[in-house]
N, C-alpha and C positions, 0 to 999 in steps of 0.2 A: 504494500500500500504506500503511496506516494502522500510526504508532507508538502510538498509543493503547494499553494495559492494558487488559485487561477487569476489571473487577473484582474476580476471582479472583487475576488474575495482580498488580494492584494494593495484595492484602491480605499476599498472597506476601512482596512485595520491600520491607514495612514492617517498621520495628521496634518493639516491644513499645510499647506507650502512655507506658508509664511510667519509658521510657528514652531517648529521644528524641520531641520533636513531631513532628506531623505536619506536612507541608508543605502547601498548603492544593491542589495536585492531588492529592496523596496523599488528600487527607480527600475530593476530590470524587470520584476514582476508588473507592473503601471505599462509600462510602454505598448505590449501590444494594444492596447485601449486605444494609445494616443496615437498607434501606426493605422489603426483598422481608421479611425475619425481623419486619419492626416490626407485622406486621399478626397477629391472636391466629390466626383461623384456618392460615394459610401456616405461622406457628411450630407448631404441633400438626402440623398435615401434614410437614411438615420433620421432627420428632420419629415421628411413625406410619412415615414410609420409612425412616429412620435403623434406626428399631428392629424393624422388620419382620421376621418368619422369611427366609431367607435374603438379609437386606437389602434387598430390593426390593420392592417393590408397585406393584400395577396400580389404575386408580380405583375397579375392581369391592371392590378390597379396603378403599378406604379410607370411600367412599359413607356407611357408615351408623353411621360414626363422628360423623357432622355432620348436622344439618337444613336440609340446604344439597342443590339440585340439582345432579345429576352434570356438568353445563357449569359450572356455579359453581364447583365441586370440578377440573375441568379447566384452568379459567383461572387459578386459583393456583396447580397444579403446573405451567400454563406460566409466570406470574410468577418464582417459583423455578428452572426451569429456565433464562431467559434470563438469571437473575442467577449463573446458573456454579453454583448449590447442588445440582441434581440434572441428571444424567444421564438419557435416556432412550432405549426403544428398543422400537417397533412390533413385537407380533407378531398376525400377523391383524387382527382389529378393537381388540385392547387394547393402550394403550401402558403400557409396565413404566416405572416410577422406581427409579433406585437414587440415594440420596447421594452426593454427591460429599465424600469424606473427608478430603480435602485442604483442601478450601477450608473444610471446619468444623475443621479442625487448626490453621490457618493465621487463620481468625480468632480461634479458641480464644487462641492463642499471641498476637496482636497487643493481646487485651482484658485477657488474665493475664497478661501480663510473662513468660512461657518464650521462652526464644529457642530459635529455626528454625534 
């Protein structure tokens, strides 16, 4: 069994930036968070589920938002997904996104100085 943090759970158990450092597993556990957000498309995607009518969307929803093909558009909601940002869940042929609120609260709070 692995004590490893996943990155989610690594942005969790930190304190606001601007109140303590980082220890340097702490920054390398954080980072895929801020690699999966650092790319313009996955941030916009990230922001379209976030903000979505009942929080969630499926690729069908998001497609033509982007001039990007819908496997293109797949693989950065899997990028996001593996980085703890979004939740998802198969029904039939579509799979649904919802954010995960936690981990954008939780980063929110680590980059703004609010404590957790």
């Amino acid at each position: 069994m692995s004590l490893e943090l996943t990155p989610v759970q690594a942005v969790a158990c930190c304190s606001p930036l601007s109140r303590v450092p980082l220890s340097e597993s702490e920054a390398d556990g954080i980072v895929p968070l801020l690699k999966a957000l650092g790319d313009p498309v996955r941030l916009r995607l990230m922001s379209l589920v976030a903000s979505h009518d009942g929080g969630e969307a499926c690729v069908c929803d998001l497609n033509d938002a982007f001039e990007l093909s819908q496997p293109t558009i797949s693989h950065h909601l899997k990028v996001l997904h593996e980085a703890g940002l979004l939740d998802r869940e198969k029904r039939g042929v579509w799979v649904y996104y919802r954010a995960r609120t936690d981990a954008l609260e939780n980063l929110a709070a680590l980059i703004g100085g609010k404590s957790l």
